[in-house]
mmJSON file of the N, C-alpha and C atoms, coordinates in Angstrom:
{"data_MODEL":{"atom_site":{
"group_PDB":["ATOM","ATOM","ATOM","ATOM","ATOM","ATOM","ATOM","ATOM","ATOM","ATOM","ATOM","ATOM","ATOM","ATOM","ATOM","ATOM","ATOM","ATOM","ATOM","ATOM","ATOM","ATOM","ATOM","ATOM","ATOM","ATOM","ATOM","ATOM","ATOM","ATOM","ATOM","ATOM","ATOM","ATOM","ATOM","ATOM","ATOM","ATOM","ATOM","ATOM","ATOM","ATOM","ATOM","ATOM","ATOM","ATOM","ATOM","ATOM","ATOM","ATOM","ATOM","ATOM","ATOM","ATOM","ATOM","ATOM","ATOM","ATOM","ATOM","ATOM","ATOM","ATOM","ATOM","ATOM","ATOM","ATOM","ATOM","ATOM","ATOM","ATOM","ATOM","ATOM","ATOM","ATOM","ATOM","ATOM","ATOM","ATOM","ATOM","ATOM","ATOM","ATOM","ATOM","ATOM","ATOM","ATOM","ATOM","ATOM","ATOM","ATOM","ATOM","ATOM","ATOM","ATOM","ATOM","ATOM","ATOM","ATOM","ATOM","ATOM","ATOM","ATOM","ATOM","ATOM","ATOM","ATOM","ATOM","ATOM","ATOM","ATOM","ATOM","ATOM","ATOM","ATOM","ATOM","ATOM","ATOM","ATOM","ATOM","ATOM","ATOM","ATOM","ATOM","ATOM","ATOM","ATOM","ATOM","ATOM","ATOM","ATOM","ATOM","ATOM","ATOM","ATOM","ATOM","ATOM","ATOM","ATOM","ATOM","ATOM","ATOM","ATOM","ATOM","ATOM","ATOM","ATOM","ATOM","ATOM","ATOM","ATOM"],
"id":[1,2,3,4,5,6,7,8,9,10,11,12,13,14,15,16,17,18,19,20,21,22,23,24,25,26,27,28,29,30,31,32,33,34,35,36,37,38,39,40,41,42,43,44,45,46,47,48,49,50,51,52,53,54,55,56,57,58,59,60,61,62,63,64,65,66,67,68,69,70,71,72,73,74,75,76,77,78,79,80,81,82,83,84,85,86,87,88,89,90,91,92,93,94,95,96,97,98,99,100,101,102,103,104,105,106,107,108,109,110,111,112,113,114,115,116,117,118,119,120,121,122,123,124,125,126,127,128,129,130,131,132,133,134,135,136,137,138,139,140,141,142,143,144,145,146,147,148,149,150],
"type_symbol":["N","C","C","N","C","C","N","C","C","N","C","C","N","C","C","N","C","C","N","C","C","N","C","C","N","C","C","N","C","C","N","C","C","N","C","C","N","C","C","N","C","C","N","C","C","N","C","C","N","C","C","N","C","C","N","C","C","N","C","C","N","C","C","N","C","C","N","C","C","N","C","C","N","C","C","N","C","C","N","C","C","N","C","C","N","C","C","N","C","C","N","C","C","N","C","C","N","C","C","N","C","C","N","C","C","N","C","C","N","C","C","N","C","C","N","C","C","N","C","C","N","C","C","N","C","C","N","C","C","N","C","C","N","C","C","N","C","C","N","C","C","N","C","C","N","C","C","N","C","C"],
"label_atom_id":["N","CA","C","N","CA","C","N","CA","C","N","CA","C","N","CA","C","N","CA","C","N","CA","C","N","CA","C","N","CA","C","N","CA","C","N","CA","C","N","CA","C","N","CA","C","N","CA","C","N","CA","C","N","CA","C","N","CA","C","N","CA","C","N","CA","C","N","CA","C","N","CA","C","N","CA","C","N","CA","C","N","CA","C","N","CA","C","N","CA","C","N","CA","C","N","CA","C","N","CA","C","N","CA","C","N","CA","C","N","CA","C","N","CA","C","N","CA","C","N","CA","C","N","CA","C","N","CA","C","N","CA","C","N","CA","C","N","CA","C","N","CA","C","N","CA","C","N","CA","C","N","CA","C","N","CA","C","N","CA","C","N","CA","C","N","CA","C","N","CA","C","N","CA","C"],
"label_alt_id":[null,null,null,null,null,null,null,null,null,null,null,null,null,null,null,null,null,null,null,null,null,null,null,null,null,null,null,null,null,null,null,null,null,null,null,null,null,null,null,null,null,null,null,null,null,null,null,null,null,null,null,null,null,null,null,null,null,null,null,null,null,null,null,null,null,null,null,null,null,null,null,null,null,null,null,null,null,null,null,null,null,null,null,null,null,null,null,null,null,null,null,null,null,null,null,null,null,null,null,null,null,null,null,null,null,null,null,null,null,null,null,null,null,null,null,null,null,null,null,null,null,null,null,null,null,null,null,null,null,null,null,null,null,null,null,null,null,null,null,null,null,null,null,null,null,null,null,null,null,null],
"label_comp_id":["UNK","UNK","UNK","UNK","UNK","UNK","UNK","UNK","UNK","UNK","UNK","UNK","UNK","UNK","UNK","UNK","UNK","UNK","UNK","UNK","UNK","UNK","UNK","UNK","UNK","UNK","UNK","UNK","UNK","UNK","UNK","UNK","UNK","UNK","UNK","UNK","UNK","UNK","UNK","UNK","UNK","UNK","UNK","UNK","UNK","UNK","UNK","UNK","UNK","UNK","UNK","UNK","UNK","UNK","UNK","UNK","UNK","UNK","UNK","UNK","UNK","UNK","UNK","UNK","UNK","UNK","UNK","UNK","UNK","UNK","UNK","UNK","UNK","UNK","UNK","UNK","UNK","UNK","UNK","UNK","UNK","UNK","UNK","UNK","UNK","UNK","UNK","UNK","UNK","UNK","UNK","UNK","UNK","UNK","UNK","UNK","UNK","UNK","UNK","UNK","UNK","UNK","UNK","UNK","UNK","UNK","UNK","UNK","UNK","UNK","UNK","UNK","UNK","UNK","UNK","UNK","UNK","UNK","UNK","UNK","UNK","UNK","UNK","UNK","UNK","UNK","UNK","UNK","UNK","UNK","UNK","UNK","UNK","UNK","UNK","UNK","UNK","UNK","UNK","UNK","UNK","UNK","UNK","UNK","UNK","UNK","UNK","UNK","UNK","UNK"],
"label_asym_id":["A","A","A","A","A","A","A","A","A","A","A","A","A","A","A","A","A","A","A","A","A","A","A","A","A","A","A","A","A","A","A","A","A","A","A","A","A","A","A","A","A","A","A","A","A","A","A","A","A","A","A","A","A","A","A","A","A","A","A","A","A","A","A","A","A","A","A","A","A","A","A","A","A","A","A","A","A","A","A","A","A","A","A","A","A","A","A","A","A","A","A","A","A","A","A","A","A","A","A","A","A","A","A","A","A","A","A","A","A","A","A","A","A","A","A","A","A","A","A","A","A","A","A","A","A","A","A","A","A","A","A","A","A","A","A","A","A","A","A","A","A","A","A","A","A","A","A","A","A","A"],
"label_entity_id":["1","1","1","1","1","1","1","1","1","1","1","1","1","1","1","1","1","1","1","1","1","1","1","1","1","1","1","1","1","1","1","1","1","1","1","1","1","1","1","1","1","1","1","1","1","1","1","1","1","1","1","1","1","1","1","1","1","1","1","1","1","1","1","1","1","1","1","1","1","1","1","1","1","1","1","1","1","1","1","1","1","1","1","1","1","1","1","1","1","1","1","1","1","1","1","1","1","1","1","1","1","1","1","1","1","1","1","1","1","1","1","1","1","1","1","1","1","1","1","1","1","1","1","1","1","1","1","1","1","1","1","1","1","1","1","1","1","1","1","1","1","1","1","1","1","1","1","1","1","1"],
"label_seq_id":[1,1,1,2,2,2,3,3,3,4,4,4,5,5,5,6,6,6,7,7,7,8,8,8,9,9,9,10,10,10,11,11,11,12,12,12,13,13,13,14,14,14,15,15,15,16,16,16,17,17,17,18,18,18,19,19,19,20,20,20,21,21,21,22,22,22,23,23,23,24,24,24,25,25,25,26,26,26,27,27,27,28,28,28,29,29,29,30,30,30,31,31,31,32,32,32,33,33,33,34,34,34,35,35,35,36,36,36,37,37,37,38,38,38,39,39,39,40,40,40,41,41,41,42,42,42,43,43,43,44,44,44,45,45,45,46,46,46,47,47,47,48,48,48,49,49,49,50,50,50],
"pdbx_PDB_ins_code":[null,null,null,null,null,null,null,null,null,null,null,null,null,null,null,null,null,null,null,null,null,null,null,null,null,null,null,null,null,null,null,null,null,null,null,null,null,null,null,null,null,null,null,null,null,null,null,null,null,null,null,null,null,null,null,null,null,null,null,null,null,null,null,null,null,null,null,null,null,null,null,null,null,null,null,null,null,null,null,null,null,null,null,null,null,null,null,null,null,null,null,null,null,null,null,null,null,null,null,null,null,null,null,null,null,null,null,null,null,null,null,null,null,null,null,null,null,null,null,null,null,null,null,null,null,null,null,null,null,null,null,null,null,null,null,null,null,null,null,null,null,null,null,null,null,null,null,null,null,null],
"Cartn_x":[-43.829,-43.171,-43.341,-42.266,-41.839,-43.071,-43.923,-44.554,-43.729,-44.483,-43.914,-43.244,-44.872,-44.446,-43.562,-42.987,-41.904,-40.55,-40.856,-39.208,-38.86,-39.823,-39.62,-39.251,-39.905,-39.332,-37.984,-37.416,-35.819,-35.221,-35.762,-34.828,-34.799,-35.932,-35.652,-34.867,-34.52,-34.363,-32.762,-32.269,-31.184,-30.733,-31.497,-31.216,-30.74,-31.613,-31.419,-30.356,-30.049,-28.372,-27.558,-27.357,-26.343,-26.29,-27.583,-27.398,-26.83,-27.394,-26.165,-24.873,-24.572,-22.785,-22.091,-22.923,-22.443,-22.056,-22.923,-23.143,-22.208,-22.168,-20.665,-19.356,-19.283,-17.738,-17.727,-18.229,-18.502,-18.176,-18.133,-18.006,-16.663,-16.178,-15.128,-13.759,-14.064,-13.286,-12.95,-14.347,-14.277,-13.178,-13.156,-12.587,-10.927,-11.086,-10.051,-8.96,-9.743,-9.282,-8.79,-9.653,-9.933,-8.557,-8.056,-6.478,-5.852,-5.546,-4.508,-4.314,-5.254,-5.27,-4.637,-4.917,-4.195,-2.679,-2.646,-1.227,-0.254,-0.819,0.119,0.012,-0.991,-0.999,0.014,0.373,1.247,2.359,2.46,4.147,4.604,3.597,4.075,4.229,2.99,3.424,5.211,5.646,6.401,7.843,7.497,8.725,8.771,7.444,7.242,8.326,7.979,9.227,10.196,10.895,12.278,12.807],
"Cartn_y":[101.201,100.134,98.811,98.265,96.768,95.712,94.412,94.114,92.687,91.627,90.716,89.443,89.588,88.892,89.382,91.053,91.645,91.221,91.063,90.831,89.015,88.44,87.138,86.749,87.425,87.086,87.893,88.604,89.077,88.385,87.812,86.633,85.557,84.693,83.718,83.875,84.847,85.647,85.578,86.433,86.003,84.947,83.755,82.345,81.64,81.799,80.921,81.649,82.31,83.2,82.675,82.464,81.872,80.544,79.798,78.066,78.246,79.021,78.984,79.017,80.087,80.009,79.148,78.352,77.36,76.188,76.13,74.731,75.177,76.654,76.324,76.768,76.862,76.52,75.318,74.471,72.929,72.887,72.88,72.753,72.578,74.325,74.901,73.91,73.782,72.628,71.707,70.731,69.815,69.393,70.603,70.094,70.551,71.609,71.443,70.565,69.909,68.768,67.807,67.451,66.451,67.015,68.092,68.621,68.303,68.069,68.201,66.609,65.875,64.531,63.938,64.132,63.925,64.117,65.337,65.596,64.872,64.486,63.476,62.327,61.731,60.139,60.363,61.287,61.298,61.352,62.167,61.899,61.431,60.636,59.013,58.028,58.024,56.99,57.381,58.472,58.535,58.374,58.506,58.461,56.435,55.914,54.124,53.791,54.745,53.92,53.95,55.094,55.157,54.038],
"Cartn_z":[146.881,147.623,146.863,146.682,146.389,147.012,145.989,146.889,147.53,148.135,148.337,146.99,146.107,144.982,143.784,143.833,143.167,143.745,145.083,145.412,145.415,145.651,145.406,143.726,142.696,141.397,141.297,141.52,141.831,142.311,143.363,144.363,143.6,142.699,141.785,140.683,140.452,138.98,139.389,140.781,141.282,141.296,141.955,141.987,140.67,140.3,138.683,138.18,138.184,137.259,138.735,139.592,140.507,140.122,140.1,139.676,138.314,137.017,136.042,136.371,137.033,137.058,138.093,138.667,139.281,138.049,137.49,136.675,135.547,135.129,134.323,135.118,136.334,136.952,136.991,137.282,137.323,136.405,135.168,133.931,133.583,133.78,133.363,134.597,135.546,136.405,136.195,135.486,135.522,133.732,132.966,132.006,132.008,133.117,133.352,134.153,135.025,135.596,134.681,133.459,132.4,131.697,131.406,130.363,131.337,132.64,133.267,133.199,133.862,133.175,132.585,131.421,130.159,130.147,129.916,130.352,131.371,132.292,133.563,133.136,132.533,132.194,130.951,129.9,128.803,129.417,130.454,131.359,131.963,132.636,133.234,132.154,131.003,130.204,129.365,129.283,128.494,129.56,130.982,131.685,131.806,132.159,132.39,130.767,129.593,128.023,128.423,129.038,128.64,129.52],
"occupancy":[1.0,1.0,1.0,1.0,1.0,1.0,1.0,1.0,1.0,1.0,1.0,1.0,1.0,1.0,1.0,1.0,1.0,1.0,1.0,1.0,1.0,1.0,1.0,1.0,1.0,1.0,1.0,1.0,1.0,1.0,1.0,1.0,1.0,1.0,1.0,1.0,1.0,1.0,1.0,1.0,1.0,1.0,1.0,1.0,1.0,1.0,1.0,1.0,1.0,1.0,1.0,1.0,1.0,1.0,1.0,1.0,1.0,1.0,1.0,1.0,1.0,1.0,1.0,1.0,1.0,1.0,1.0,1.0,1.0,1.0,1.0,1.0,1.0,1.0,1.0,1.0,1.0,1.0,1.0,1.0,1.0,1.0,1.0,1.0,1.0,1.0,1.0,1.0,1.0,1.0,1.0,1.0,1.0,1.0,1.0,1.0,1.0,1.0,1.0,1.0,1.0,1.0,1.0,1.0,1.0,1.0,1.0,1.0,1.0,1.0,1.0,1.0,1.0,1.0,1.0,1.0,1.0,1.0,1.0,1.0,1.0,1.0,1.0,1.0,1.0,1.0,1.0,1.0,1.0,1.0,1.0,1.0,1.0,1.0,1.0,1.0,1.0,1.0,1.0,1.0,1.0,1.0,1.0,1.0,1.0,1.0,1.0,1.0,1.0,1.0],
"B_iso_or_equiv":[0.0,0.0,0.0,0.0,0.0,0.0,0.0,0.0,0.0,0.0,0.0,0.0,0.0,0.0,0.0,0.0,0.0,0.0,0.0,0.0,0.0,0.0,0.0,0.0,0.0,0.0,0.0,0.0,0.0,0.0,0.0,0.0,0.0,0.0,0.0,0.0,0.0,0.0,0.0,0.0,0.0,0.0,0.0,0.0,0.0,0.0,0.0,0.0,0.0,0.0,0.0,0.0,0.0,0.0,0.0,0.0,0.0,0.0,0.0,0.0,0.0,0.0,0.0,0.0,0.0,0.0,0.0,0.0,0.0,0.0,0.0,0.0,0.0,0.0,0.0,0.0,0.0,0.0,0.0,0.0,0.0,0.0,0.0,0.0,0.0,0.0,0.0,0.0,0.0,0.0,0.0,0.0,0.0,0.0,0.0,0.0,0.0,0.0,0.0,0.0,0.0,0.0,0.0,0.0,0.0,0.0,0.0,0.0,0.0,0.0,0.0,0.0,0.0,0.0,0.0,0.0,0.0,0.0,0.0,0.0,0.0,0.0,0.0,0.0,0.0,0.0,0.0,0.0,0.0,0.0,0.0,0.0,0.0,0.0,0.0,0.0,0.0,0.0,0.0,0.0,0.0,0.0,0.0,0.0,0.0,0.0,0.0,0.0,0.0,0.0],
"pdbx_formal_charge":[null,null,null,null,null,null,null,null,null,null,null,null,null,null,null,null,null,null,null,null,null,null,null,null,null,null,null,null,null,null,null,null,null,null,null,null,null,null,null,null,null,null,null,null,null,null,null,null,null,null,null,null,null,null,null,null,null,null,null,null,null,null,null,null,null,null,null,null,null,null,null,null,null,null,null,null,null,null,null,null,null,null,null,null,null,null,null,null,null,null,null,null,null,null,null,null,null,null,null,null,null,null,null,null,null,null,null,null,null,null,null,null,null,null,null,null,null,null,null,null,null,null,null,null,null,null,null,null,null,null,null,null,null,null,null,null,null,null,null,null,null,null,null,null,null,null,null,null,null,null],
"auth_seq_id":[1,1,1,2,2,2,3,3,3,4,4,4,5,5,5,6,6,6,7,7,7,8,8,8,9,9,9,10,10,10,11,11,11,12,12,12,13,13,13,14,14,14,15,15,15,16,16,16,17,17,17,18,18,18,19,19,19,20,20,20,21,21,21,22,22,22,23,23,23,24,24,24,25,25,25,26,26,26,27,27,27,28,28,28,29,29,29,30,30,30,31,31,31,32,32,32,33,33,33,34,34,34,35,35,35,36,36,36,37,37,37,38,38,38,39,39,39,40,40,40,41,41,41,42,42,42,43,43,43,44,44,44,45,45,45,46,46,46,47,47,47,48,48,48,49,49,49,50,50,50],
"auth_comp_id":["UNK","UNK","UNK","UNK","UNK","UNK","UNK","UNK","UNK","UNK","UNK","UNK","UNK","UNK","UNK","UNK","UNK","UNK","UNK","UNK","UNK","UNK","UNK","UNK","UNK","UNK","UNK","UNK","UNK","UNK","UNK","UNK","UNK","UNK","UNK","UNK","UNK","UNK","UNK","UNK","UNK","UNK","UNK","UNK","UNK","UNK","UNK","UNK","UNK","UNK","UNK","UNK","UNK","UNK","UNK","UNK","UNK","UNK","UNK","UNK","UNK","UNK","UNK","UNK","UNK","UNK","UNK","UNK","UNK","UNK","UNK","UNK","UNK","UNK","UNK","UNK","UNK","UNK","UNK","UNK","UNK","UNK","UNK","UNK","UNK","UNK","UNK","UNK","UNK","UNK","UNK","UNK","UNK","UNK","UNK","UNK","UNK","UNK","UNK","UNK","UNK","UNK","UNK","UNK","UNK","UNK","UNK","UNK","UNK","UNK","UNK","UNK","UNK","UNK","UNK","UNK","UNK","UNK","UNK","UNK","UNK","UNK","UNK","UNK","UNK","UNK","UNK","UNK","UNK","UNK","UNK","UNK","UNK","UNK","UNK","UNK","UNK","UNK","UNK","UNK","UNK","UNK","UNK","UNK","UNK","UNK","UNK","UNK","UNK","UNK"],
"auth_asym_id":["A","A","A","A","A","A","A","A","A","A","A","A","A","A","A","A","A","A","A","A","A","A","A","A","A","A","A","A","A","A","A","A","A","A","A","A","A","A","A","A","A","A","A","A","A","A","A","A","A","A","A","A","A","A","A","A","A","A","A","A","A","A","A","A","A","A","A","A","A","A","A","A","A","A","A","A","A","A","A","A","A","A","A","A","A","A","A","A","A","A","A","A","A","A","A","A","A","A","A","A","A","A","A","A","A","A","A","A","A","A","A","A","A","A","A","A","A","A","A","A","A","A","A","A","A","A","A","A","A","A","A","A","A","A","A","A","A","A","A","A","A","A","A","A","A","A","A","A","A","A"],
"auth_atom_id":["N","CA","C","N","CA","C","N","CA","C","N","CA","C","N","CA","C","N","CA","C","N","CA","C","N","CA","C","N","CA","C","N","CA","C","N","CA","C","N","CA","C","N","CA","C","N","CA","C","N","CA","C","N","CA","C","N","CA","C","N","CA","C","N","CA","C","N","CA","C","N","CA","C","N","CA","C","N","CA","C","N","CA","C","N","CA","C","N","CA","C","N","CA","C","N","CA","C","N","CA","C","N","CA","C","N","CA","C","N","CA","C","N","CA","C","N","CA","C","N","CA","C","N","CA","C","N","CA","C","N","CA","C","N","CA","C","N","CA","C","N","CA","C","N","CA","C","N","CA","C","N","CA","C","N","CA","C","N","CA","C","N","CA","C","N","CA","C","N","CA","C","N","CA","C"],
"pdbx_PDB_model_num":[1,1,1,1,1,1,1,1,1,1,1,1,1,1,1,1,1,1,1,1,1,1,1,1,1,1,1,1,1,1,1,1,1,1,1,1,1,1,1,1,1,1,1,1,1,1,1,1,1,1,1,1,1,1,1,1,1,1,1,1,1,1,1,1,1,1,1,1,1,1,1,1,1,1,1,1,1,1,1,1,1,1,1,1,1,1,1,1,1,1,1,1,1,1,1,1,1,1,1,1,1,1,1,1,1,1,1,1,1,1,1,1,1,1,1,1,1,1,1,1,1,1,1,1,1,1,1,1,1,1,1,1,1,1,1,1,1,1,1,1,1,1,1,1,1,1,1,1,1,1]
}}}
């Protein structure tokens, strides 16, 4: 049988690989937010020339 302090390092072990893939969707969002960005300020600026 599993003791208490085996299943608590699984559960951290779990944790910490969930806070990673939090912190790179955050990531991966946030730069994608950042291309889209870009892209709309280039197509407003180019619709404000004509």
């Amino acid at each position: 049988m599993v003791g208490v302090k085996e299943t608590l390092e699984v559960i951290e072990g779990r944790t910490n690989k969930l806070d990673s893939i939090k912190v790179q969707l955050m990531d991966y969002v946030v730069e994608a937010l950042s291309s889209n960005w870009e892209e709309m300020r280039k197509t407003l600026n180019a619709a404000m020339d004509d």
